[in-house]
N, C-alpha and C positions, 0 to 999 in steps of 0.2 A: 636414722634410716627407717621409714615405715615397712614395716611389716606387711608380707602378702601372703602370707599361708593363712589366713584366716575369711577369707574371699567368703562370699553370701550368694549362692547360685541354686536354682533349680528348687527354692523355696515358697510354694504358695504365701500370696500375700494375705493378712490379716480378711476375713468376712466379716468386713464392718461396713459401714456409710452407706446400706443398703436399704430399700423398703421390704422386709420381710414378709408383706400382707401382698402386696404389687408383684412379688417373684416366687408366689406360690401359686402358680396356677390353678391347683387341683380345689385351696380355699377360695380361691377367686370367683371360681364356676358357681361352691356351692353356694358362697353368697349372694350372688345374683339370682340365683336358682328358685333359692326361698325367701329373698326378701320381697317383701309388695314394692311393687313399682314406683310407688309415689315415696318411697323411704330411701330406692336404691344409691339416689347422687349423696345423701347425707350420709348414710351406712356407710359405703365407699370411702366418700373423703375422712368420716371419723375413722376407719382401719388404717390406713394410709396415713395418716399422720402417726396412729401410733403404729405402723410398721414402720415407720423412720426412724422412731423413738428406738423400738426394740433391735433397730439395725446400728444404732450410734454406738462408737466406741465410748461414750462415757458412760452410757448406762449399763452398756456390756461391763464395763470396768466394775460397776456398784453391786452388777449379782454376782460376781468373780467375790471383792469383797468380803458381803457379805455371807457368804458358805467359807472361807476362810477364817473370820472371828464369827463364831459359833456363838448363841445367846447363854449368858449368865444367871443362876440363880440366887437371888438376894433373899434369903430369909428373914433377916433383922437387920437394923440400921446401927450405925455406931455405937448407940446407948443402947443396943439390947433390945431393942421396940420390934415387935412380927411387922412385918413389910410386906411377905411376900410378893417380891418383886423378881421382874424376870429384863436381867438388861440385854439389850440389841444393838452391836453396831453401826453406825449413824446411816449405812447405805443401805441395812433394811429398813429401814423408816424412809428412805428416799422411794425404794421400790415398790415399799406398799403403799406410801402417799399418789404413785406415779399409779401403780396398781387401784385403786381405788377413785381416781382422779376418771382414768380413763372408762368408769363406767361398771367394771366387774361384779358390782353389787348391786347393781341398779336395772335388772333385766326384764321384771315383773309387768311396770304400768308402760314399758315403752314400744312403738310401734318396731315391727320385728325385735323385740328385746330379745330374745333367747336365740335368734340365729347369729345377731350382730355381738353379743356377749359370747358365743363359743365360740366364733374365730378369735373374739380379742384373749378370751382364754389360753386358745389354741399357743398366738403370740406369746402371749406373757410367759406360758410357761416356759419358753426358749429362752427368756432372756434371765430367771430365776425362776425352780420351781415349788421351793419350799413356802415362799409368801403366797402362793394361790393356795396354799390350804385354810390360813384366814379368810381370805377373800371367796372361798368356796362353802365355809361353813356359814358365812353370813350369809351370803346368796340365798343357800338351802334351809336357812332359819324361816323364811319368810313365810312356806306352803306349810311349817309346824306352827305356828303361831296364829296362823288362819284359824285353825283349832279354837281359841278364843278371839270373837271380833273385837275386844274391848283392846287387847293385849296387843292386836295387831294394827289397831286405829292407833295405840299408844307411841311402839316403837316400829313401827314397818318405815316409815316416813326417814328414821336415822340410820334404820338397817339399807336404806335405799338411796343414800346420801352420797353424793361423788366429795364430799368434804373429808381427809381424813387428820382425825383427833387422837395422838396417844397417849392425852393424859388421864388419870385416873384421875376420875370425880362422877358425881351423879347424872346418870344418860340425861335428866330432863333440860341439864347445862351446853350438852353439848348437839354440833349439829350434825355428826353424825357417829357411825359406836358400828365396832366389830365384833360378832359372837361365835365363843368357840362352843365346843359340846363334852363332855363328861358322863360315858357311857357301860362302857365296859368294866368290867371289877374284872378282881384275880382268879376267881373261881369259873368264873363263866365264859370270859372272853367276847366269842360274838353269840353265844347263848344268853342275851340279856335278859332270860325270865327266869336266870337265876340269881338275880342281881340279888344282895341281900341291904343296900342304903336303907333308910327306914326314913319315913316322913310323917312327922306328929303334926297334925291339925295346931292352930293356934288359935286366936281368939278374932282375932279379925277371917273375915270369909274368903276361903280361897289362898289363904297365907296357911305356912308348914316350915316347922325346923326339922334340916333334914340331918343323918347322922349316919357315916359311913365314907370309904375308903374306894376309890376312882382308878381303876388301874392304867388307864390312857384316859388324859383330857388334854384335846386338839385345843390350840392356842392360848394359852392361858395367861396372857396378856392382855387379854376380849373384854369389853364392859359385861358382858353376859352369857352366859350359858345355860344351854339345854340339856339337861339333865334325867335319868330313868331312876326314879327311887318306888317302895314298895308303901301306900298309903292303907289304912284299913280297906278301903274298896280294892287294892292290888295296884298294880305295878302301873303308874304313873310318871305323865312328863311333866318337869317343872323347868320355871325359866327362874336362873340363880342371878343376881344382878353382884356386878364384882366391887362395887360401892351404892350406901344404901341411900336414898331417900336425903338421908340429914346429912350426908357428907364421912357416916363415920363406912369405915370399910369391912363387908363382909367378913364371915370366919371362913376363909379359903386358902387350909392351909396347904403351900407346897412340900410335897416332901424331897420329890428329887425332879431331876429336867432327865428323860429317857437318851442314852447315849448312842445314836442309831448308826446304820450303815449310811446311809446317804441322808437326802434333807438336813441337810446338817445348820443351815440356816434356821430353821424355823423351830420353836419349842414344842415337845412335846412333853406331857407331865404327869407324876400322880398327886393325887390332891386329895384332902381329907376333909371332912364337914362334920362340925363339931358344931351342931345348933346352929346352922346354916339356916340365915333367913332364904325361904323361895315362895313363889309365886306360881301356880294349878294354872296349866293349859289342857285345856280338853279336862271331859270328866276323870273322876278317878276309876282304876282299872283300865284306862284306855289309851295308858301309853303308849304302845306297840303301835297302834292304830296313828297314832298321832306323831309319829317320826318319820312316818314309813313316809310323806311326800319331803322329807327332808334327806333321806338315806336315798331314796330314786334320785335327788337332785344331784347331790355329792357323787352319786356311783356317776353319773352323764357326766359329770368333773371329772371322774377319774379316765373314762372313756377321752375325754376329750385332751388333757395332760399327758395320756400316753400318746396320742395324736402327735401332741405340741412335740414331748421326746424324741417322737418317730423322724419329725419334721425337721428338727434342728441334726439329727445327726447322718440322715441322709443329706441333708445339705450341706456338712461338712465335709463329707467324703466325697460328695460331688465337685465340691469346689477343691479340696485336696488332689484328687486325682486330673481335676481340667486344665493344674497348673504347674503339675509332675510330670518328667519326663523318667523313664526308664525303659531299659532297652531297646533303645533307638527310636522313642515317641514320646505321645502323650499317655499316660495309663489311662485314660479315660476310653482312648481309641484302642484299647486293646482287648479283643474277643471275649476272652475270661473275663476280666476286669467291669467288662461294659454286663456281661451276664449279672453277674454282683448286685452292681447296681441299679440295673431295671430290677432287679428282683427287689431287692429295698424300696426301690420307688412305688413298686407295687403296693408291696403292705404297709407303707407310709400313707399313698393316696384312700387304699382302701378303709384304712383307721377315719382318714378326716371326714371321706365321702359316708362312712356309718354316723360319728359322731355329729354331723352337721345334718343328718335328717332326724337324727332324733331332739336336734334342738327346734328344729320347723314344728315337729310335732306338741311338743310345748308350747309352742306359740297360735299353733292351731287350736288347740284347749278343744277342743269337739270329741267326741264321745268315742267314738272310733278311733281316733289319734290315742286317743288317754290308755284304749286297749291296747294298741299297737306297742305303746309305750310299757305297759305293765309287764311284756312278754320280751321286748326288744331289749328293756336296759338291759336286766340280768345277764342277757345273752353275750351282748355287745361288752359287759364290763368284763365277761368272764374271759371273751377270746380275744379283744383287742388290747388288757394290759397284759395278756401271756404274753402278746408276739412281741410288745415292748423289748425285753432284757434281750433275747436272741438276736435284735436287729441292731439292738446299740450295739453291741460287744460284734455285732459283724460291721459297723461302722467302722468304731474304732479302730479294727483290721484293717480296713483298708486306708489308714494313716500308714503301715507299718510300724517302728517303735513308734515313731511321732504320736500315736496315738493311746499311748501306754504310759505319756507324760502326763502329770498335771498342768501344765501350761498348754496343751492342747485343748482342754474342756473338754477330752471324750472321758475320761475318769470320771469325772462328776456326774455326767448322764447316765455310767456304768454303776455307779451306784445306786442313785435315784429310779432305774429304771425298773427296779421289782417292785417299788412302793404301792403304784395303785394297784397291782394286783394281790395286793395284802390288806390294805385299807378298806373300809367299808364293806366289809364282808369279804374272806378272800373265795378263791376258785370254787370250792365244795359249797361253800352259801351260796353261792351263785348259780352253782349247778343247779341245786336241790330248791333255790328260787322258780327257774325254771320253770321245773317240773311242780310244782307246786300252783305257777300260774297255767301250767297245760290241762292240770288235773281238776280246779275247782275255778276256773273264769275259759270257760270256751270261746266264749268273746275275743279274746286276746290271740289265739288260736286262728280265729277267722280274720284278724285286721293283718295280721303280720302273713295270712296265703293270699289276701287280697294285695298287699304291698308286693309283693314277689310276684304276683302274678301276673303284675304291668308289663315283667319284662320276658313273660311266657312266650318263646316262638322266637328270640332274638338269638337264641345261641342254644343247639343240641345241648353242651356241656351243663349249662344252667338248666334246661329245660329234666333231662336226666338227673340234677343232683334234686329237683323239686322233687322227681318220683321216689326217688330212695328217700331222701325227709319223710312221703309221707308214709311209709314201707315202715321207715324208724320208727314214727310216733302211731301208728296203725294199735301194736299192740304196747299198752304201760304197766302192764302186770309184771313184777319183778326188773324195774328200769331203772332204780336209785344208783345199782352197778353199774349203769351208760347213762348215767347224767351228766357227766360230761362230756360224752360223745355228741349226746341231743343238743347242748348248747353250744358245740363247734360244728357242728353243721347247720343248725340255727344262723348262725353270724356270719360262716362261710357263704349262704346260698343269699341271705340280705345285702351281702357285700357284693356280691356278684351281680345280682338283679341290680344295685344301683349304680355300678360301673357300665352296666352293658346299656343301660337306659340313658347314663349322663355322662360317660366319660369318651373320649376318641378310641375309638375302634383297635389301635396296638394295644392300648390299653386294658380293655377289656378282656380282647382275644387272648392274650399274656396270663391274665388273672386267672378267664375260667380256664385255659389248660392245664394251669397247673394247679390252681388252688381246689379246681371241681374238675377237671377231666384226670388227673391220677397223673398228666405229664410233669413229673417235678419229684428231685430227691431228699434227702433228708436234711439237705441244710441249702442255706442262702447260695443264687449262683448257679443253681441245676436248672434255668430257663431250658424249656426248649428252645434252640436257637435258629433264630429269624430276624427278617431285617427290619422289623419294628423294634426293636429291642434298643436302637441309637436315639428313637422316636422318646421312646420311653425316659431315657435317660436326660434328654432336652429341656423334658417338659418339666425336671425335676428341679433344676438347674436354678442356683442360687441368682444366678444375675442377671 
């Protein structure tokens, strides 16, 4: 006799078989917005394909996978032999081959490369987001290696390869190479001028063995790395190559793989250098100087991954609730419910619509962008990965328990979702970044009242939170105690000027009421409520 107490009712269907880049409206806009016209049908159709890619159930299956078996540390091989090796389950190797195929590394010589790269960022990180931190270190290798043109005529051409190669062997064999970076000791953290590595000159010019203990190094899997060590001139970047020249393999030794909260997919490591051959980028003494367009690139990654987070877990709750009934409907159509969710949708759309003008602005490369930029990222990474963790964990709410399973995928996002706001400098380096470019580049100062000031006269609420900014930053005598305040009203009133200028009108209206006009409570869900608020929620809409 079959069995019927086990019936299957009132369960949303799987969000799969979808185009993820095609059902995001809000990324949709900005890449028409900023791409040049003559790129748009190409741009397009390459997101589009990999929004299909990132919407298939099999590849959804490989970043699942993948965070599941967690990478291994191989020290020594059976006879005892240093290895250091670090093993991957076969569907990270699928998602970074997939990840690296699709262009992620390759953003520098190509026409809109930095706006069509951070949508596909934006994707990728939904479908896994532990593999875009290779794929983001390499990216960001490229503006440090600029630093020497020989270095970058050498390897920028592999660092920019849609080919991907995970064997170890010498970069010059292969057609293309991932690099992670090795920055931070025990002692210092994200004060890296107190690194103590040490780097003795060798006899060939521009070569150094370097000698000292890594307390995080991103992907250590990488053909190469970027490294801060202390040379007689001071504190210097070298690029560490992870096998040498002749085939034999660097002294890079692992000591352990970091055991993290989330990212659980991707390695992270400390490493030792014991007569570690490297190679001098930039003079010596002028490390700091020489990272710093590698660290602005990785922080726009981290801006743009909490985007992706933001993305995928409104989309889940969207799709969750469009296909749940309770209490006599749909939850979607329900007053509260729908509050919720346009509020999410908000700070999801506002994440992309920041993220994606600061990638226009890299692509713009012009003098006034570059300022914009010096003053925008720090802002943008400071307030756009806070809002991350708050908005996942009010996602996952609105699964109810569903949402508290690991087979749901909100767990995983709930993990991952403090990362970028820790990585590459967390909230206080970022604050005091800031304020660092307010106080010594005025330049930066005047692109970023010029960008806000497009949308001057479009809405009292923005128009008033421009005056209190400049009320804020009027006087900076004793300001290091509200540097955080400076750099969430920074990102607040950017965010606002660029919805009120390119987003539809609920939208907007929604945002500055409550983000900049004071209507709005302490948590997700306190909309003022109106009947844009269904509008809101439409547009978020996974299908």
């Amino acid at each position: 006799m079959a069995r019927t107490t086990h019936t299957v009712t009132n369960q949303p269907p799987p969000l799969t078989g979808h185009d993820t880049f095609a059902t995001d409206r809000a990324l949709v806009a900005a890449v028409d917005r900023y791409t040049v016209p003559g790129a748009l049908d190409e741009v397009r159709g390459e997101l589009s394909a990999l929004g299909r890619t990132c919407g298939s159930a099999q590849v959804q299956e490989w970043g699942v996978a993948a965070n599941e078996h967690p990478p291994r540390l191989r020290t020594h091989d059976r006879y005892g032999r240093r290895i250091d090796e670090v093993e991957f389950h076969p569907s990270w190797h699928r998602v970074l081959g997939k990840g690296v195929g699709a262009g992620l590394t390759a953003a520098w010589e190509r026409p809109a490369g930095h706006v069509r790269r951070a949508a596909a960022f934006v994707l990728w990180t939904q479908v896994e987001a532990g593999n875009c931190c290779p794929l983001s270190m390499t990216h960001a290798a490229v503006p440090a290696l600029r630093a020497d043109p020989s270095l970058a005529a050498e390897w920028e051409p592999r660092l920019t390869s849609t080919v991907y190669d995970r064997e170890l062997r010498p970069a010059r064999h292969k057609a293309g190479v991932l690099f992670g970076m090795a920055m931070t000791e025990k002692q210092g953290g994200s004060d890296v001028r107190a690194n103590a590595t040490t780097a003795l000159p060798l006899a060939e010019d521009g070569t150094y063995a370097l000698t000292g203990h890594k307390w995080f190094c991103s992907a250590p899997m990488s053909d190469g790395f970027l490294v801060l060590a202390r040379a007689p001139g001071g504190l210097t970047c070298f690029l560490v190559p992870r096998v040498l020249e002749d085939g034999e393999r660097n002294v890079f030794l692992l000591q352990r793989l970091k055991d993290k909260l989330g990212n659980r997919s991707n390695a992270s490591a400390e490493v030792e250098f014991d007569g570690t051959w490297a190679r001098r980028v930039g003079e010596e003494g002028r490390g700091v100087h020489v990272i710093l367009g590698m660290v602005a690139a990785t922080r726009l990654d981290c801006v743009l991954g909490s985007a992706g987070l933001m993305r995928q877990a409104v989309a889940q709750a969207i799709h969750h609730c469009g296909h749940r009934e309770a209490f006599g409907g749909p939850l979607i159509g329900k007053p509260l419910m729908r509050n919720v969710l346009a509020d999410l949708a908000l700070e999801s759309e506002a994440a992309t619509a920041l993220g994606m003008r600061l990638a226009a602005a890299y692509d713009d490369g012009g003098e006034q962008e570059r300022a914009f930029l010096r003053l925008a990222v720090p802002a943008a990474k400071y307030w756009v990965t806070k809002r991350c963790a708050p908005l996942v964990v009010e996602a996952a709410e609105c699964l109810g328990g569903n949402g508290y399973v690991e087979e749901s995928g909100l767990p995983r996002l709930v993990r991952e979702s403090p990362l970028n706001s820790v990585w590459e400098g967390a909230g206080n380096v970022q604050a005091l970044d800031v304020l660092r470019a307010l106080r010594s580049e005025p330049q930066a100062l005047n692109a970023f009242l010029l960008e806000v000031g497009r949308a001057r006269g479009a809405d009292h609420r923005l128009d008033a939170a421009i005056k209190d900014l400049l009320t804020e930053l009027a006087d900076l005598d004793g300001v290091e105690g509200r540097a955080r305040r400076v750099a969430e009203r920074l990102a607040l009133v950017l965010q606002g000027a660029l919805l009120v200028r390119h987003a539809p009108p609920e939208v907007s209206d929604a945002f500055c009421g409550s983000r900049l006009g004071g209507d709005w409570g302490g948590t997700f869900g306190t909309l003022p409520y109106g009947g844009g608020l269904a509008a809101v929620v439409e547009r978020a809409r996974p299908e």
